[in-house]
C-alpha positions as CSV (number, residue, x, y, z in Angstrom):
1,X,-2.9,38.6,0.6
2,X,-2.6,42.2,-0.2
3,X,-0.4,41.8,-2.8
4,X,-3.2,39.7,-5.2
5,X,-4.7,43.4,-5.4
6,X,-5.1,46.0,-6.9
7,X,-8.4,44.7,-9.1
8,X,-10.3,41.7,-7.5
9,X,-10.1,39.5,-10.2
10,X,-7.2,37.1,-8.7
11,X,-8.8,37.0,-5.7
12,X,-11.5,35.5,-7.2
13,X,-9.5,32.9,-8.5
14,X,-8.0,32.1,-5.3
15,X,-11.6,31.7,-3.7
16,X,-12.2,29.3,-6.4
17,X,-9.4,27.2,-5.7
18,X,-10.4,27.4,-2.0
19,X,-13.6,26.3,-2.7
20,X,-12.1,23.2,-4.7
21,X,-10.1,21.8,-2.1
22,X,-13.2,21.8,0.1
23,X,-14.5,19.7,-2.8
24,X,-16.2,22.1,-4.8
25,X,-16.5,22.4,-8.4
26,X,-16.6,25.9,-8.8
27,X,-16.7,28.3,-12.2
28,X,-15.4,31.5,-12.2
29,X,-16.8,34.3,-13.6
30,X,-20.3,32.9,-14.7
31,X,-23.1,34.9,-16.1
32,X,-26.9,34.7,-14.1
33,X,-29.5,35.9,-15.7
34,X,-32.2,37.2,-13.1
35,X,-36.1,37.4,-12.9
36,X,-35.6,41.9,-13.9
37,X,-33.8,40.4,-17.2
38,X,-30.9,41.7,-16.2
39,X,-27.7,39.3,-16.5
40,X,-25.2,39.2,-13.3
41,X,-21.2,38.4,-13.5
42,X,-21.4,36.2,-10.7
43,X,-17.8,36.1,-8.9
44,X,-18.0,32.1,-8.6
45,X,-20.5,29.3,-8.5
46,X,-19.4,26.6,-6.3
47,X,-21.5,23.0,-5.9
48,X,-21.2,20.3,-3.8
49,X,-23.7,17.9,-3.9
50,X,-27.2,19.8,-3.9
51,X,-25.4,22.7,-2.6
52,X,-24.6,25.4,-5.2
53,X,-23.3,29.1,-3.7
54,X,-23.5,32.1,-5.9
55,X,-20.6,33.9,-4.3
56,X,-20.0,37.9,-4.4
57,X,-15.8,38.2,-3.8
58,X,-14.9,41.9,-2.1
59,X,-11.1,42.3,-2.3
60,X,-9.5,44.5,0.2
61,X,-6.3,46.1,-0.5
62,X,-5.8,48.0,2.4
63,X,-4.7,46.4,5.8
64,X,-8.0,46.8,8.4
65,X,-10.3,47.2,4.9
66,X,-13.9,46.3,6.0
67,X,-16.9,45.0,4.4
68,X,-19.5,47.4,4.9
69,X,-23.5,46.7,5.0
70,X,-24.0,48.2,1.2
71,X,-22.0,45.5,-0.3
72,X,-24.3,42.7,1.7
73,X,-26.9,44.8,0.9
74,X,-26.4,44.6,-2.9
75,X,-25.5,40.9,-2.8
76,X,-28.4,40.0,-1.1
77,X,-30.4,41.8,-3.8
78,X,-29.1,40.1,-6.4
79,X,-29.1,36.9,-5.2
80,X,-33.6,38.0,-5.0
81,X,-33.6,39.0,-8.3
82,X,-31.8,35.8,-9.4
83,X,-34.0,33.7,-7.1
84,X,-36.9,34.7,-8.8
85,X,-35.6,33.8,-12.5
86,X,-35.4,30.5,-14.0
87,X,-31.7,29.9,-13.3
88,X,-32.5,27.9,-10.5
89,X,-32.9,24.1,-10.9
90,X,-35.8,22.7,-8.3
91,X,-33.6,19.5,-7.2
92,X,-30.5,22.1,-5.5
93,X,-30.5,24.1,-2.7
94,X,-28.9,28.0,-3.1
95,X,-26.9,30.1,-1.2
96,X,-25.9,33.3,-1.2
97,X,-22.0,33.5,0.1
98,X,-20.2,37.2,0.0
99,X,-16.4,36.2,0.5
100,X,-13.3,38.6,1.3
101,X,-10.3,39.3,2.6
102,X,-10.7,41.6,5.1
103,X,-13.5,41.3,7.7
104,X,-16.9,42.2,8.0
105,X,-18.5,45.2,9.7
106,X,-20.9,44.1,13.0
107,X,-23.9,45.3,10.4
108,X,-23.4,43.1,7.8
109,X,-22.7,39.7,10.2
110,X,-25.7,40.5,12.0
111,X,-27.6,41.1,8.4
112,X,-26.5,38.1,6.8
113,X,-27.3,36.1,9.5
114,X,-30.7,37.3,9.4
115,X,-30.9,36.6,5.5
116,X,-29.7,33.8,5.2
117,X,-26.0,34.6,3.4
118,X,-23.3,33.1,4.2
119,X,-20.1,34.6,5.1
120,X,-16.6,33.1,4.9
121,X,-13.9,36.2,5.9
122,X,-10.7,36.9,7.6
123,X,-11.3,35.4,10.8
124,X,-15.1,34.8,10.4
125,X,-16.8,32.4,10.9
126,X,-14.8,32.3,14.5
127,X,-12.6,29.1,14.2
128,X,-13.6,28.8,10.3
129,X,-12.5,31.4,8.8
130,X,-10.6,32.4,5.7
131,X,-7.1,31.9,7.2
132,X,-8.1,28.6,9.0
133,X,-9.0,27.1,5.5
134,X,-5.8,28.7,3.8
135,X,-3.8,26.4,6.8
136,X,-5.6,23.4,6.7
137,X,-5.6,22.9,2.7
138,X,-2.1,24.9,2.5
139,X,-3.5,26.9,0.0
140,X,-0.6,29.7,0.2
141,X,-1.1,32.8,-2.5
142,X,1.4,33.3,-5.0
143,X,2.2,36.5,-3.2
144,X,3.6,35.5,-0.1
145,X,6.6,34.4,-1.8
146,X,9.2,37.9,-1.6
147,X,10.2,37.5,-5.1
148,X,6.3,37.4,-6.6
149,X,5.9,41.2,-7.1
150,X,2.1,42.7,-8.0
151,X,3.5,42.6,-11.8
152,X,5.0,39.0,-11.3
153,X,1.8,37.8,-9.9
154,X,-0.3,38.6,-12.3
155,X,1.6,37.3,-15.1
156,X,1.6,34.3,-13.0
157,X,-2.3,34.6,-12.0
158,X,-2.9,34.9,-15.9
159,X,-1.2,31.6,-16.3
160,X,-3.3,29.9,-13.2
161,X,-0.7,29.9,-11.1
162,X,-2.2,31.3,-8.2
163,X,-1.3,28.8,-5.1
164,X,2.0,28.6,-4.3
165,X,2.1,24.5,-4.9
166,X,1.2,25.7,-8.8
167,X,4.6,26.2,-8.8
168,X,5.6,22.7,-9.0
169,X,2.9,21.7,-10.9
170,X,2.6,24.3,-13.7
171,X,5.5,25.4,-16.5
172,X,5.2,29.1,-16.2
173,X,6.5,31.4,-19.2
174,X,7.3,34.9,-20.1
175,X,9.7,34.9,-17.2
176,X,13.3,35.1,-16.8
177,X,14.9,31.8,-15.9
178,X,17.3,33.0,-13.1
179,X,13.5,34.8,-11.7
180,X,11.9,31.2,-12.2
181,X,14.8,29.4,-9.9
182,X,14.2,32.0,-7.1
183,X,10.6,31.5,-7.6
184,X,10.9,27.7,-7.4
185,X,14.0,27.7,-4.3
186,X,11.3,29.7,-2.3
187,X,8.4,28.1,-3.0
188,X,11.0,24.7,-1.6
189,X,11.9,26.4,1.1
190,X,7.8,26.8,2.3
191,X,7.1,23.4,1.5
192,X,10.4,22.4,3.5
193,X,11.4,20.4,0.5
194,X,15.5,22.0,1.0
């Protein structure tokens, strides 16, 4: 999971496409304006049904990286300040959800909980979390293949392929053949196909 690092951008992406195969339609990357006038990058906006979450990604690079409570802190504000705008449509029901990688500090569980937010994290929710999901859809990054190096993976991220199934669905370009075969043999070999 490290390896989808260093900026959070890819690991936005992969949120989005675990949000999809929980049946969300999600947009990455979406501007909000709020109620102060100022306009947010929201990391994704995910619906299902009447259910829309304005989700804050927080990409941790570093192995036992942490959420800390001034990132739920500034989600939580944000998600106020867009609240009270007009981006909100009466007939839908809004979340805040801050998403990562890593896991959350004691501070911020208990604070979100409080608030409101939702959390989905390494391990957390207990039983639900991040790397239950990844198992049960078999949404596998790009990066746990050993050929897929940070430069490889974002040439590959750039050209949405970001799950490790992408391989077999997606022509992927500005990379060497012999590199694509590798690519493809051990993206087989985790599939069991060979």
């Amino acid at each position: 999971m490290e390896k989808l690092g260093p900026t959070g951008y890819p690991f936005e992406k992969f949120i989005g496409k675990v949000f999809g195969a929980e049946g969300f339609k999600v947009e990455i990357n979406a501007f909000v304006p709020g109620a102060s006038g100022v306009k947010y990058e929201i990391d994704f906006l995910a619906q299902k049904g009447k259910l829309v979450y304005i989700g804050e990604c927080k990409f941790r690079r570093e192995r036992g990286g942490r959420v800390d409570l001034q990132v739920a802190l500034a989600n939580y504000a944000r998600f106020l300040d867009i609240k009270e705008g007009r981006f909100f449509d009466s007939g839908l029901k809004y979340k805040s959800i801050l998403a990562t990688n890593a896991k959350f500090t004691s501070q911020v569980i208990k604070y979100s909980n409080y608030v409101g937010v939702d959390l989905l994290g390494w391990k957390y929710p207990r039983g639900e979390g991040l790397e239950k999901l990844i198992e049960k859809n078999q949404l596998y990054p790009i990066t746990i293949l050993p050929s897929v190096s940070h430069g490889l993976a974002k040439i590959l991220i750039d050209q949405k392929i970001v799950l490790v199934k992408d391989v077999f669905s997606r022509r992927f370009k500005r990379v060497k053949i012999s590199r694509k075969q590798k690519i493809q043999k051990e993206a087989e070999i985790l599939w069991g196909i060979i």
